[in-house]
GUSE-945500 format. One record per residue: residue in three letters; x, y, z of N, C-alpha, C, O, CB in turn. Coordinates in steps of 0.1 Angstrom, whole numbers, plus 5000, padded with zeros to 4 digits. Glycine has a CB too. Layout:
BEGIN
ALAXYZXYZXYZXYZXYZ;...
This chain:
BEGIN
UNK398602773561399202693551398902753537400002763530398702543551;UNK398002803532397502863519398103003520398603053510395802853518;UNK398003073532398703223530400403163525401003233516398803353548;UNK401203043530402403013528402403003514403103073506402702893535;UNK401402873511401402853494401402963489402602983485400102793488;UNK400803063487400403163480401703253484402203253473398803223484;UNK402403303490403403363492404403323481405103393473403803333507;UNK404303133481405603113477405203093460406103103452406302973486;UNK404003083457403803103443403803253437403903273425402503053440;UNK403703383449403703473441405503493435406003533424403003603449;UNK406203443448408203423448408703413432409503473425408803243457;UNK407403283431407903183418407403283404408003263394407003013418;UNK406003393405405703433389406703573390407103643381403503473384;UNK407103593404408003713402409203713394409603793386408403753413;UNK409903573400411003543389411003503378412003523371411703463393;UNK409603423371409403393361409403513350410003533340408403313363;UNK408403593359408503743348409503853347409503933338407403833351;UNK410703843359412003923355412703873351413803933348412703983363;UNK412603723349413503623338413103643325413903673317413303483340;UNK411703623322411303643307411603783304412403783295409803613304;UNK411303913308411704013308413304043305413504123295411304043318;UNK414303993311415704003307416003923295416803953286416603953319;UNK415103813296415603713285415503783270416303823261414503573286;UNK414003773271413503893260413904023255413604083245412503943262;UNK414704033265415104213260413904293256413804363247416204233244;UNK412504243270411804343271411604503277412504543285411304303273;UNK411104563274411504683273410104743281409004743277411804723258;UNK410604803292409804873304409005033302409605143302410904893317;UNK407705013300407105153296406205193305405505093307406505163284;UNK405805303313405305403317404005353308404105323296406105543316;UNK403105353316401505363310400605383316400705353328401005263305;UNK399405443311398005543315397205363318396805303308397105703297;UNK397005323328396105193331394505243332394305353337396505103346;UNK393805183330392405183332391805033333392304943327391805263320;UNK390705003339390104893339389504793327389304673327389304913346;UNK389404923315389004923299390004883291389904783284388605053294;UNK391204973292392404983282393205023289393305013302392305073269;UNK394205103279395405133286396105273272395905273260396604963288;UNK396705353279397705433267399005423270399505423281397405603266;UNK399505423261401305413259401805513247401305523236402005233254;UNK403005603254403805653246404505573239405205513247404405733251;UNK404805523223405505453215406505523200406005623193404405363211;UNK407105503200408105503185407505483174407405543163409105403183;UNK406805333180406505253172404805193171404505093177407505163174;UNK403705273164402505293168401805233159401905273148402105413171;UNK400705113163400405043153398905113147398005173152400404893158;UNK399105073141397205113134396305083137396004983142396805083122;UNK395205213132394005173140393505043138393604983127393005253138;UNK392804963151391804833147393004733151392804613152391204813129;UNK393904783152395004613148395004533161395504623169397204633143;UNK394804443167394404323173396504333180397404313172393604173158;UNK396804353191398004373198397904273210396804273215398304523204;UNK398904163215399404093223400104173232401304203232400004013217;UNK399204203243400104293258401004193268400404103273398704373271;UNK401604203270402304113281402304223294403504253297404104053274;UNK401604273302401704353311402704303325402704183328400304393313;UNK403304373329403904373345403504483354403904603353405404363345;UNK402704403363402104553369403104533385403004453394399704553372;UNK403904623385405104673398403704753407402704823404406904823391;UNK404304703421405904613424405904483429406804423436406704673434;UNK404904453425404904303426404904203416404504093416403904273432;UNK405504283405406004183391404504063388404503943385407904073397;UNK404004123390402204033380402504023371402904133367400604113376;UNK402703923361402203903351401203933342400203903348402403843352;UNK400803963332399203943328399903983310400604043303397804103337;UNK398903863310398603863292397603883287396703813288398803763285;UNK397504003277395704083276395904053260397104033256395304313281;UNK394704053251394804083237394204223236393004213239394103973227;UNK394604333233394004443232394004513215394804483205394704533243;UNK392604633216393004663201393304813198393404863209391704613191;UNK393504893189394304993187393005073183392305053173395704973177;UNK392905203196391605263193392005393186391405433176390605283205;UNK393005473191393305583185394405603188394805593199392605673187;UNK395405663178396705713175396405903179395405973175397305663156;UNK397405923185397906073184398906093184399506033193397606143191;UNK399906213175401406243173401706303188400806363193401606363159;UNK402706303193403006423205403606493207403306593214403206413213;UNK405006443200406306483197407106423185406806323180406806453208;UNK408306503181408706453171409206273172410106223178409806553168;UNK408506233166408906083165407806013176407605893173410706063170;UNK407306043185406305973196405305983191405006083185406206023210;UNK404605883192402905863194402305813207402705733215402505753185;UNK400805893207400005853220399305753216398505773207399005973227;UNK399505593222398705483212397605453222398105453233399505333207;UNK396505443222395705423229394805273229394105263219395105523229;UNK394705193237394105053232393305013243393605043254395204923228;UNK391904903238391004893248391104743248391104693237389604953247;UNK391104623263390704553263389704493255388604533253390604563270;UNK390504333247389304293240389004133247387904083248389704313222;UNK390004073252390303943255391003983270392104053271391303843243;UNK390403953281391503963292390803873302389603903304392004123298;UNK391303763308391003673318390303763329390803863334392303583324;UNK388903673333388403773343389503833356390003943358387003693350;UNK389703693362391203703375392103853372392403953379392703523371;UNK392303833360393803923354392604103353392904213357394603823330;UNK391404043348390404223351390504223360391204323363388704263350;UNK390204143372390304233384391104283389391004373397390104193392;UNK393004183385394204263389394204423389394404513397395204223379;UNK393504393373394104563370393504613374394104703381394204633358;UNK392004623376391204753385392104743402392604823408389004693387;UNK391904633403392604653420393904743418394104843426393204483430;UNK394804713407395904763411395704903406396404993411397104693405;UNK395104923401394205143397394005193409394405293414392205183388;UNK393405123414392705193427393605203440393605293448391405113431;UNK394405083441395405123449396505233443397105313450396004993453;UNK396705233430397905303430397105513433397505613439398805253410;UNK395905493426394905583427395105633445395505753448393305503421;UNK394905553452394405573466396205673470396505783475394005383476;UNK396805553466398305593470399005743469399805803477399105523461;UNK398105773451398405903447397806023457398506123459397905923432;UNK396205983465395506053469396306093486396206193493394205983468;UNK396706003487397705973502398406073498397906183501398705833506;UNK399406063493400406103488400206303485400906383491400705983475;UNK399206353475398806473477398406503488398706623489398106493470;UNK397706453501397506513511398306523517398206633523396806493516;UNK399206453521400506493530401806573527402806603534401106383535;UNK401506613512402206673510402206833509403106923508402506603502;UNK400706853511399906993515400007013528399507123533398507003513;
């Protein structure tokens, strides 16, 4: 009964977050995860120290997670891009553990993935 429950609540935050996602005209980025922080290539790169509202979706199972993170260091990369780099400052324990679990699987995945392909 509880694997059911839980099946049918993950159904429900999946659609909730590709609904808010379309609704929003949010916008899907490629990012360096860590259990600490995170880095993102941006346009648009905020300054050091500044206190940022993450709305993460960690695929492919459309997770939700809402972190407050802060802006540790900027680097230029390319014309117009910045490397923004930001560390966990506020993040629900539940939602820490998402993200380490989901590193390590994607980590494991990558490791799979290079050995069979040697």
């Amino acid at each position: 009964y509880l694997s059911g429950l839980e099946h049918r609540l993950q159904l429900m935050a999946t659609v909730l977050v590709k609904s808010e996602i379309s609704e929003t005209g949010g916008q899907l980025h490629n990012i360096d995860l860590s259990g600490n922080g995170l880095a993102v290539q941006t346009r648009n790169a905020f300054p050091l120290e500044t206190l940022v509202e993450l709305r993460l979706v960690l695929l492919p199972k459309y997770t939700g997670l809402d972190i407050l993170a802060r802006v540790r260091r900027t680097r230029p990369i390319a014309e117009g891009l910045t490397l923004m780099g930001m560390s966990f400052e506020q993040i629900r324990e539940g939602d820490h553990e998402l993200v380490i679990r989901h590193v390590v699987q994607k980590q494991s995945e990558a490791l799979r993935a290079a050995k069979y392909k040697t």
